[in-house]
Backbone bond lengths (Angstrom), bond angles and torsions (degrees), N, CA, C in turn:
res aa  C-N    CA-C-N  psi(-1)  N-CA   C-N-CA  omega(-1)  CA-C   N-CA-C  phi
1 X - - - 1.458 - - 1.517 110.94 -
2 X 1.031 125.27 140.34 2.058 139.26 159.59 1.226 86.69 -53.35
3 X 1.685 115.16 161.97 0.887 153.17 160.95 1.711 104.19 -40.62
4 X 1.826 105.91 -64.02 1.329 101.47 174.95 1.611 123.94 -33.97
5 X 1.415 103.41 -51.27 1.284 123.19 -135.85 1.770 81.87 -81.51
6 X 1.326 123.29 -50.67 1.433 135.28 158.82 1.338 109.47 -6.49
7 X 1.590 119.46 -81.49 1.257 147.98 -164.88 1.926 99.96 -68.56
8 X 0.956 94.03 -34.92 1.482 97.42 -179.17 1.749 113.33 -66.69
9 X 1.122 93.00 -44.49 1.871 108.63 -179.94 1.344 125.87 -62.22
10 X 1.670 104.20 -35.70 1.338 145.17 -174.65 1.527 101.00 -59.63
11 X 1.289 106.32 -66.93 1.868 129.87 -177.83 1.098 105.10 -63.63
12 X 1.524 144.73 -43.80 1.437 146.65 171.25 1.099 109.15 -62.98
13 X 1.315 122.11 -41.71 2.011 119.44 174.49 1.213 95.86 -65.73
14 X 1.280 142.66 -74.88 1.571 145.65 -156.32 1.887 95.31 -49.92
15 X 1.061 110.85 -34.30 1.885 118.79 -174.87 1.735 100.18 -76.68
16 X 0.895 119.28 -35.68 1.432 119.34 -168.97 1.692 115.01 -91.51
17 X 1.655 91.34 -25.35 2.073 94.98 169.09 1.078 93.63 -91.93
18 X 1.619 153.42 -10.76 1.420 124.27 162.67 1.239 118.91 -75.82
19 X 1.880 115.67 -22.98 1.817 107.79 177.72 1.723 93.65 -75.98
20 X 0.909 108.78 -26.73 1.654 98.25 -159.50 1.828 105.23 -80.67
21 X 1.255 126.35 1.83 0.898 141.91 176.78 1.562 116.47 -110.94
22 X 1.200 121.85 -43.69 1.626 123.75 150.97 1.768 108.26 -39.27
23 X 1.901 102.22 -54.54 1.333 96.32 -163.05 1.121 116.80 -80.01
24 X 1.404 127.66 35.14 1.019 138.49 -168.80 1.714 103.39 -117.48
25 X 1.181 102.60 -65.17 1.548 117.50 172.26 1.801 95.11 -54.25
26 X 0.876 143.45 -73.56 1.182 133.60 171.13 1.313 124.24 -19.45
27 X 1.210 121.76 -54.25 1.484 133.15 -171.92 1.453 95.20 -72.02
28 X 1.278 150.59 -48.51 1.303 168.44 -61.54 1.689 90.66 -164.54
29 X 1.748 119.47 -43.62 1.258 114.88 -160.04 1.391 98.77 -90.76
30 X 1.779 131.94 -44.99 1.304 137.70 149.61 1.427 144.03 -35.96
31 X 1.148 91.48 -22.45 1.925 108.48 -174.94 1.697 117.26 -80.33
32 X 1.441 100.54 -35.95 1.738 101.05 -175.54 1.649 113.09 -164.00
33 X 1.041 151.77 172.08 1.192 153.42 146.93 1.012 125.63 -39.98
34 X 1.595 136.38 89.99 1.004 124.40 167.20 1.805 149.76 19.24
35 X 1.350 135.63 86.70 1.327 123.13 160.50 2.023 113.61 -26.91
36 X 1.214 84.64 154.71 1.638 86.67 152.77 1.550 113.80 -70.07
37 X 1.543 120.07 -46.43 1.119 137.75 -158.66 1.620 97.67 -71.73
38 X 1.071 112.00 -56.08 1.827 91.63 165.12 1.199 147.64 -88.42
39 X 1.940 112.35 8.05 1.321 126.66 138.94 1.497 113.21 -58.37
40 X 1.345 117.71 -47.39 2.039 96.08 176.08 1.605 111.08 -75.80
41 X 0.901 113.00 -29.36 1.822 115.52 -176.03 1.585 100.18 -65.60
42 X 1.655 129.41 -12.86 1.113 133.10 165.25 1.327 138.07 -79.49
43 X 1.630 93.55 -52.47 1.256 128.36 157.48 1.393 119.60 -35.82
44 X 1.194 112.79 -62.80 1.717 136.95 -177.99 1.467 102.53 -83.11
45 X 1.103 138.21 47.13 1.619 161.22 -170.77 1.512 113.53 13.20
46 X 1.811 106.71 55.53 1.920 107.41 176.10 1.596 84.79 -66.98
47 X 1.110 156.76 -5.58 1.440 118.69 -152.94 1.895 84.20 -136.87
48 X 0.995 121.74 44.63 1.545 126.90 -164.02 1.587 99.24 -101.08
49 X 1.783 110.17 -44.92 1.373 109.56 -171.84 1.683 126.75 -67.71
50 X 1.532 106.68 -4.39 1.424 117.56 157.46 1.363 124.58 -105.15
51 X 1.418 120.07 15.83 1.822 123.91 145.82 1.353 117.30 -41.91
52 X 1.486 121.70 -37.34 1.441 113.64 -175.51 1.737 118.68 -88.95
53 X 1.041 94.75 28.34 1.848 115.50 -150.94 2.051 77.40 -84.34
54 X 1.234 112.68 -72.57 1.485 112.30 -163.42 2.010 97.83 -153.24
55 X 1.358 122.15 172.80 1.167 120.49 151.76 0.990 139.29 -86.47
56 X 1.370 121.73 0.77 1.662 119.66 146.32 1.838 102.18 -68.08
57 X 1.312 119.85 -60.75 1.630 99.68 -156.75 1.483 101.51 -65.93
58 X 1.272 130.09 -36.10 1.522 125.68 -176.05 2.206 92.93 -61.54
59 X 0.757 137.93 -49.47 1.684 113.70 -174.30 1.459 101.60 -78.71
60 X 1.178 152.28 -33.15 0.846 131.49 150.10 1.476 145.40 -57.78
61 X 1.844 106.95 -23.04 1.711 93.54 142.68 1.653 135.69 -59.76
62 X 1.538 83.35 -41.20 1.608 82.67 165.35 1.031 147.22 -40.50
63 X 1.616 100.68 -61.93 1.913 106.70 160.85 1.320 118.59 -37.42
64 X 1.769 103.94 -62.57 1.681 104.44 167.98 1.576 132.30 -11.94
65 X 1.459 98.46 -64.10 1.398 139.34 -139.10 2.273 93.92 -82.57
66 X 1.724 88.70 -48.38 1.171 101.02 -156.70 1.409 95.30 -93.48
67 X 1.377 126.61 -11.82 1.786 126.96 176.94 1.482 100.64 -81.10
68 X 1.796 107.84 -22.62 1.710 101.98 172.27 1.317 129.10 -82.48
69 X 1.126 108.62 -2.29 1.806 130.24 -150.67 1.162 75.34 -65.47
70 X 1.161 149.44 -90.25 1.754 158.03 -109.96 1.676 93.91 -108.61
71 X 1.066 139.66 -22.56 1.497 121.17 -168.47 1.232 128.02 -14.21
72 X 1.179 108.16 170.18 1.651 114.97 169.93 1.331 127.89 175.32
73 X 0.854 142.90 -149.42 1.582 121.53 -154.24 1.496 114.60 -89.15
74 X 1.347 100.79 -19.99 1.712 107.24 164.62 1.798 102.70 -88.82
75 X 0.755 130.57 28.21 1.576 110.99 -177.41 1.387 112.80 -99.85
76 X 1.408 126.50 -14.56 1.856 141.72 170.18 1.359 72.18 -66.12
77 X 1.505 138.18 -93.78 1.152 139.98 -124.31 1.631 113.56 -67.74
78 X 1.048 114.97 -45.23 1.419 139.63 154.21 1.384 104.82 -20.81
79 X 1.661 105.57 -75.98 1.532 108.66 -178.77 1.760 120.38 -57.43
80 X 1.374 106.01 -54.07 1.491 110.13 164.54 1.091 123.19 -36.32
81 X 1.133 137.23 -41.12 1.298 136.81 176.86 1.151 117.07 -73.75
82 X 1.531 127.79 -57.44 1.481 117.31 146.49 1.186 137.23 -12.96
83 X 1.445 116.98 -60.98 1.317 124.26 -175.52 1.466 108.73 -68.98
84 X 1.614 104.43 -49.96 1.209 100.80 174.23 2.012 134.22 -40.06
85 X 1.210 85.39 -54.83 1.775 111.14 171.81 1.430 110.79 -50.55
86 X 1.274 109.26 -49.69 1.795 111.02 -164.40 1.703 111.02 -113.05
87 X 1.498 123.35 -14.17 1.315 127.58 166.17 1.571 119.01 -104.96
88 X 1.693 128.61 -12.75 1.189 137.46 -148.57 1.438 93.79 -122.23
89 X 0.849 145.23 -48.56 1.795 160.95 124.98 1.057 105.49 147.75
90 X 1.597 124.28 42.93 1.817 137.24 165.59 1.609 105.91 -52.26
91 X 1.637 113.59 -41.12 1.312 105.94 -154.56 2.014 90.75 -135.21
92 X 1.307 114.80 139.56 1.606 120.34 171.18 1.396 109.96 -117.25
93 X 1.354 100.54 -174.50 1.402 119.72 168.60 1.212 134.70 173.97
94 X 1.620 76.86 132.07 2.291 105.93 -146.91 1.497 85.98 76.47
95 X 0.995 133.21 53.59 1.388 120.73 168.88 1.224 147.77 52.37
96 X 1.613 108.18 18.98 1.339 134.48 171.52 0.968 125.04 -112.96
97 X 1.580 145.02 114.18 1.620 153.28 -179.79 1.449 101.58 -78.09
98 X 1.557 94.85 139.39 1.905 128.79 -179.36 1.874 94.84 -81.75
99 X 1.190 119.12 35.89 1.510 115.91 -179.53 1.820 103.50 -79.39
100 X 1.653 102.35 133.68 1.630 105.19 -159.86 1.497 86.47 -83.33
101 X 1.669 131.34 73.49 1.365 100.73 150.05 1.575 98.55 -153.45
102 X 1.765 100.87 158.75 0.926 115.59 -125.65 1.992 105.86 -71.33
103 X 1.277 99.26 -30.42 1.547 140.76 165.23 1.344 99.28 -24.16
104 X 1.432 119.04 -68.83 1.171 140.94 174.60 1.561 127.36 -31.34
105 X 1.593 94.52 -60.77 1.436 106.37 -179.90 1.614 106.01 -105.15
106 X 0.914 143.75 26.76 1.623 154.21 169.85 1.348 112.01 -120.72
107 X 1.107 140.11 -12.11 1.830 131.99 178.92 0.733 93.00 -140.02
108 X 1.988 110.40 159.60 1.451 128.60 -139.97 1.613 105.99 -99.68
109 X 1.465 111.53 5.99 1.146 134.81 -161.97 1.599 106.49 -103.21
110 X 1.557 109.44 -18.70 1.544 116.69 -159.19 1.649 126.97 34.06
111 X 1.449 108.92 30.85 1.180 131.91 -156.08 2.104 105.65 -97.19
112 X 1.095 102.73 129.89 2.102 91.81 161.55 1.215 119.75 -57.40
113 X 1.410 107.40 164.87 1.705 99.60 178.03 1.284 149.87 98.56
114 X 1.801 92.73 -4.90 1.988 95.13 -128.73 1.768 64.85 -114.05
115 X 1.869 91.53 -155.01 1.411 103.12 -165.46 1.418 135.77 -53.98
116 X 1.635 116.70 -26.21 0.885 111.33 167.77 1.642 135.65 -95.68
117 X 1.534 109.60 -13.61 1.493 113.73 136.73 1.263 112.81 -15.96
118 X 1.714 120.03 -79.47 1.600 116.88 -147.15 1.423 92.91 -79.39
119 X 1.666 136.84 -24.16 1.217 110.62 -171.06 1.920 104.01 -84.26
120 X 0.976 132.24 -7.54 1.533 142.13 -170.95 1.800 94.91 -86.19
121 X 1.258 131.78 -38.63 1.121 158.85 171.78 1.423 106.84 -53.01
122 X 1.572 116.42 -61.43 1.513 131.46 -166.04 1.632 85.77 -76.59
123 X 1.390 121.29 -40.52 1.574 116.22 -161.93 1.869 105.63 -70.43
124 X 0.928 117.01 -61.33 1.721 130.76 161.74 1.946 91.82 -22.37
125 X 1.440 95.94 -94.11 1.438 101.32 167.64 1.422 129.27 5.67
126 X 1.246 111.31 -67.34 1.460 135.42 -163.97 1.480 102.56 -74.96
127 X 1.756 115.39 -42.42 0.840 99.47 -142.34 1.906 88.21 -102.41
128 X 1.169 124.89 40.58 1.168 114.53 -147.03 1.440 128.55 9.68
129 X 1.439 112.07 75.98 1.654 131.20 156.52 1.207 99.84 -111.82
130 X 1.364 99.56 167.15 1.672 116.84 -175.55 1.300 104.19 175.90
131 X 1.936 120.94 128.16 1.566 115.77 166.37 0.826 130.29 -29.31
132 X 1.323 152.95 133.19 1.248 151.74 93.74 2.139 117.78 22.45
133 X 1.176 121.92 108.48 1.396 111.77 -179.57 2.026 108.45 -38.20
134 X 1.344 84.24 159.69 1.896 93.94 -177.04 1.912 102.89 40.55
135 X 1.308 109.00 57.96 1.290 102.90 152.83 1.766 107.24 -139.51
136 X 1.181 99.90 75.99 1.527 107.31 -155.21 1.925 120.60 -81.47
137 X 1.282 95.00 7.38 1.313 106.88 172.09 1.384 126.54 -74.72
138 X 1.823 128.05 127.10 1.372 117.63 -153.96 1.846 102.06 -64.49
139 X 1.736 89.75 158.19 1.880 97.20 -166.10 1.561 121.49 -59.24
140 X 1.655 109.32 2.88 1.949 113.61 -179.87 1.320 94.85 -98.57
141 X 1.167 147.61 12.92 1.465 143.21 161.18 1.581 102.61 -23.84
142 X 1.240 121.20 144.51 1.688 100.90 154.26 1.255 126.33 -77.90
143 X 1.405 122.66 -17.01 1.375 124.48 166.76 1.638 120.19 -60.57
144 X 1.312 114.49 -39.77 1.431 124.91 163.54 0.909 130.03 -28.21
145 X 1.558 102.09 -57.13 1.868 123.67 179.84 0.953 95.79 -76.39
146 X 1.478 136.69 -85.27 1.474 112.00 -162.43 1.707 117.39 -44.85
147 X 0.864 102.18 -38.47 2.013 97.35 172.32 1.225 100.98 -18.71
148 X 1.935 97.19 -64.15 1.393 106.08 -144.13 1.584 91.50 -62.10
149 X 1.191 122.23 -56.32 1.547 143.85 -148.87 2.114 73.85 -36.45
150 X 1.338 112.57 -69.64 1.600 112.65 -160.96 1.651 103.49 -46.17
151 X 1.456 106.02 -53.23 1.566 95.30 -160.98 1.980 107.52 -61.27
152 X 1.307 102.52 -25.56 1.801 84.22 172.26 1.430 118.53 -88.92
153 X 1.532 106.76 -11.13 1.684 93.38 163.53 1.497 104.47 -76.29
154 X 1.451 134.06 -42.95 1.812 115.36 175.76 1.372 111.14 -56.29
155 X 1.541 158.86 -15.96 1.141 162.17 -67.41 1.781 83.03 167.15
156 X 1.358 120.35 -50.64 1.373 114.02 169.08 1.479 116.72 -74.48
157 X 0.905 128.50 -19.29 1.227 138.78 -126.16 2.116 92.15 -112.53
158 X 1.611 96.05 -49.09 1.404 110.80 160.03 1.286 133.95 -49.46
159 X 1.284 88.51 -24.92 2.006 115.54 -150.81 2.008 85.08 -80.78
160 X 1.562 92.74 -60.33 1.724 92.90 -177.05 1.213 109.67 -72.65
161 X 1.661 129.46 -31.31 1.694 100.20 -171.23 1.780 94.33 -73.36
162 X 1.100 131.49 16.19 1.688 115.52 -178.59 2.021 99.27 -105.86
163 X 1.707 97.41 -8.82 1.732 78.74 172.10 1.910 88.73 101.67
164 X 1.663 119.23 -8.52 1.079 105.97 -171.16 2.030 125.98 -93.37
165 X 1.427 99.60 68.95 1.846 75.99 -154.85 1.584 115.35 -74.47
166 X 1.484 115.65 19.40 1.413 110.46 -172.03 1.863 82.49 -87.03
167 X 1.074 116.09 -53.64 1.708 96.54 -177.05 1.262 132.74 -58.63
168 X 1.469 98.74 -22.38 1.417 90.74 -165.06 1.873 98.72 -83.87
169 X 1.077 116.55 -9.50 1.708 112.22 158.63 1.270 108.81 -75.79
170 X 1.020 134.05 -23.51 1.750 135.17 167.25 1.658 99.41 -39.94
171 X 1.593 91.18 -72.11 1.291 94.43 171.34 1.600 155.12 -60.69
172 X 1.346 99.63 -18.00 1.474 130.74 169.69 1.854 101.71 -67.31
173 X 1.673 93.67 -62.36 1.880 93.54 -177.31 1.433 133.01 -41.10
174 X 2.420 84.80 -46.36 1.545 95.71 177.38 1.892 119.97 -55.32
175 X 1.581 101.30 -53.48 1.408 91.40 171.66 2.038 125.55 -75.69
176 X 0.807 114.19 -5.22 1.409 122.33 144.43 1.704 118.94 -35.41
177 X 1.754 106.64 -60.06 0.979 128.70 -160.33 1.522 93.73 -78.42
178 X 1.794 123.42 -67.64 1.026 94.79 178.00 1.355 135.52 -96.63
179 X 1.245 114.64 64.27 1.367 136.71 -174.08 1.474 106.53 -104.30
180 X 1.770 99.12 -70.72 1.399 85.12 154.35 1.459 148.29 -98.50
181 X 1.032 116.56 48.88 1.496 104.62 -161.65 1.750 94.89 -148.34
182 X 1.854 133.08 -17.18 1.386 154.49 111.81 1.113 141.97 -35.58
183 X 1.285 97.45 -36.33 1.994 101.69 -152.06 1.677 79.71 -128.01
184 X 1.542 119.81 -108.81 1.738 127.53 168.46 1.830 100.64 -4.81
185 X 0.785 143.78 -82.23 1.736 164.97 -122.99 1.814 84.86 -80.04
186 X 1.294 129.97 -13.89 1.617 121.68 178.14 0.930 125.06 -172.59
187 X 1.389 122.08 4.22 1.651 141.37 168.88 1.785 95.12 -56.01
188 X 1.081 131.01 -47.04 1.249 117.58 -175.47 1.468 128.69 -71.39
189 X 0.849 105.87 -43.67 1.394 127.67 146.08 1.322 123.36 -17.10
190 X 1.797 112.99 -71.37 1.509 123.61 -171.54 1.747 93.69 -76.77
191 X 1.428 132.68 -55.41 1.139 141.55 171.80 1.982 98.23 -9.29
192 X 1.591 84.67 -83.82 1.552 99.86 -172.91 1.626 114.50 -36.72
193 X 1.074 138.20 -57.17 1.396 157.16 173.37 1.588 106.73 -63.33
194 X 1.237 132.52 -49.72 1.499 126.19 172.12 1.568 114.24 -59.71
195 X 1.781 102.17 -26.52 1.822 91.16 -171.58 1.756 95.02 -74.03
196 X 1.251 136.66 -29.17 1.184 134.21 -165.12 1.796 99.70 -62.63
197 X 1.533 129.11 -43.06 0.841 144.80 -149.02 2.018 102.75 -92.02
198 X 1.267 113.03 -69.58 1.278 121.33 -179.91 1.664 129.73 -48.73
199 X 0.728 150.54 107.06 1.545 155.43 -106.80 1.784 96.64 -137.45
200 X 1.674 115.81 -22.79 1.507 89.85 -160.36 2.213 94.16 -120.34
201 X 1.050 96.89 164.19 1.373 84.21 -170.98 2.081 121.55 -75.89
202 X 1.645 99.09 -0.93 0.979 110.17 149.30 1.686 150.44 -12.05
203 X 1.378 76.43 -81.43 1.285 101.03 -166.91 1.431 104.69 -123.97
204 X 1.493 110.00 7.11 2.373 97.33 137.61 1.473 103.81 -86.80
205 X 1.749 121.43 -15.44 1.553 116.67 171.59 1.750 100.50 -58.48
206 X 1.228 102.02 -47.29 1.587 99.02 -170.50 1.635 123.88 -66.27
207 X 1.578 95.67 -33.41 2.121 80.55 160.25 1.110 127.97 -96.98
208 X 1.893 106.99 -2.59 1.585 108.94 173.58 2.050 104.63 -62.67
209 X 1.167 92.17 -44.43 1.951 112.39 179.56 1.679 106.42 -49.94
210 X 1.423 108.69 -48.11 1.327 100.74 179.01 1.398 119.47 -103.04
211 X 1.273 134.32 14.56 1.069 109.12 156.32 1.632 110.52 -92.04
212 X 1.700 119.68 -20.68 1.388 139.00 174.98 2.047 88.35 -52.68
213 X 1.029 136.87 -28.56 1.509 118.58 -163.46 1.091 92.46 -111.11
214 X 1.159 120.18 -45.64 1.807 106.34 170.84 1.360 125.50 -15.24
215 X 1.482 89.52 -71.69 1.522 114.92 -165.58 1.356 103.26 -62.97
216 X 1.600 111.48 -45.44 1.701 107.82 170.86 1.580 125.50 -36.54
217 X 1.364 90.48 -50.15 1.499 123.62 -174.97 1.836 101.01 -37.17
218 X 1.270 95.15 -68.25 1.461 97.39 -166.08 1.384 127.05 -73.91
219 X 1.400 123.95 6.80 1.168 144.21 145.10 1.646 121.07 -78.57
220 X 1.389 114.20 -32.31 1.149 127.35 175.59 1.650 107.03 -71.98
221 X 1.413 121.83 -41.65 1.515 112.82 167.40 1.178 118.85 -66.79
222 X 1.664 120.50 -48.41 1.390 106.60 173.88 1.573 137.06 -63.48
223 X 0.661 93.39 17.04 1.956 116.07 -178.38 1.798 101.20 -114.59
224 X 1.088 120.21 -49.87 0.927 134.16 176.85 2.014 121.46 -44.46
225 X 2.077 86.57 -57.15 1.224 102.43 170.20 1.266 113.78 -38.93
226 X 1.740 93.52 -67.76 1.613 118.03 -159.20 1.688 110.83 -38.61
227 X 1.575 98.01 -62.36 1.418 92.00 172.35 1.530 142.00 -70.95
228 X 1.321 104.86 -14.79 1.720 113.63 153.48 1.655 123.81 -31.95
229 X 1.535 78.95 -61.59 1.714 103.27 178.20 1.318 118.62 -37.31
230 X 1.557 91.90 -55.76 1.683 93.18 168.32 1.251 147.02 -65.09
231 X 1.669 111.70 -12.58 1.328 117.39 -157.42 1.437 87.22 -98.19
């Protein structure tokens, strides 16, 4: 590579450990009830350095940020229950559960299992991924995907420190691909139905935040692409 082409590769890795590090905290906020330990690491602004990301995720850290300001010894429990109610499917409305998977909100059945399960399944598959033991939740979780979303940005990330940029657009496309067609294709959807459900100002900060990076997101690959192409 030129110098350019150097500097160019350089800036796309540093871009791809910040999604893969968002998509981490993401996966992290969907998956279970909160620690204490990452209510203060929240609180005390770990998730502050992606405010400048867009103005959806910056007001929705806020809420986060500012529903933590006051905590106190009920505030784990507080949140747990929330999550529980509106992500765990304790509590509906009109008779439909805010459950993050993708199954759910994609077939006419609103059922697990269904079509986009096996294709999220075939995608893991393909790409040699596979759970982790005791993570027994089916593979369209939304926490899943973003997993995945991180492990092919590190997977890109490899691709260029080896000098390789035809893969690491392999990898850029794949999460491209399931960006929209996973994540975009029903995030709005569950959004709409979880705000009815979620009770604390928390965690409408937390899907106001992620659908605000989403959307970033997919501007952030196509830029990404573009300049792949070139190198």
């Amino acid at each position: 590579m030129t110098t350019t082409e150097t500097h160019g590769a350089s800036s796309i890795a540093t871009a791809l450990a910040g999604r893969a590090a968002f998509y981490d905290a993401v996966a992290a906020l969907y998956y279970k009830p909160l620690t204490q330990e990452q209510i203060d690491r929240i609180a005390q602004g770990g998730l502050a350095a992606f405010a400048g990301t867009n103005e959806l995720v910056a007001e929705g850290l806020h809420d986060m940020e500012r529903a933590l300001s006051k905590r106190h010894s009920g505030t784990r429990q507080e949140l747990a229950v929330d999550f529980t109610g509106a992500f765990a499917g304790t509590s509906s409305w009109k008779g439909r559960y805010a459950t993050p998977y993708e199954s759910v909100f994609t077939s006419e059945e609103g059922l697990l299992f269904q079509e986009s399960y096996h294709e999220v399944h075939r995608l893991y598959r393909d790409n040699g991924v596979r759970k982790s033991e005791g993570y027994d939740f089916p593979d369209d979780h939304l926490s899943f995907i973003c997993e995945f979303q991180a492990v092919l940005a590190r997977r890109a990330i490899e691709a260029l420190e080896a000098g390789d940029a035809a893969s690491a657009l392999g990898q850029v496309r794949c999460s491209q691909a399931v960006l929209r067609d996973h994540v975009l294709s029903w995030f709005d959807g569950f959004e709409e139905l979880a705000l009815h459900l979620v009770k604390t100002r928390f965690y409408r900060g937390v899907l106001k935040m992620s659908r605000g990076f989403f959307l970033f997101d997919a501007g952030v690959l196509d830029d990404m692409a573009e300049e792949l192409e070139r190198l």
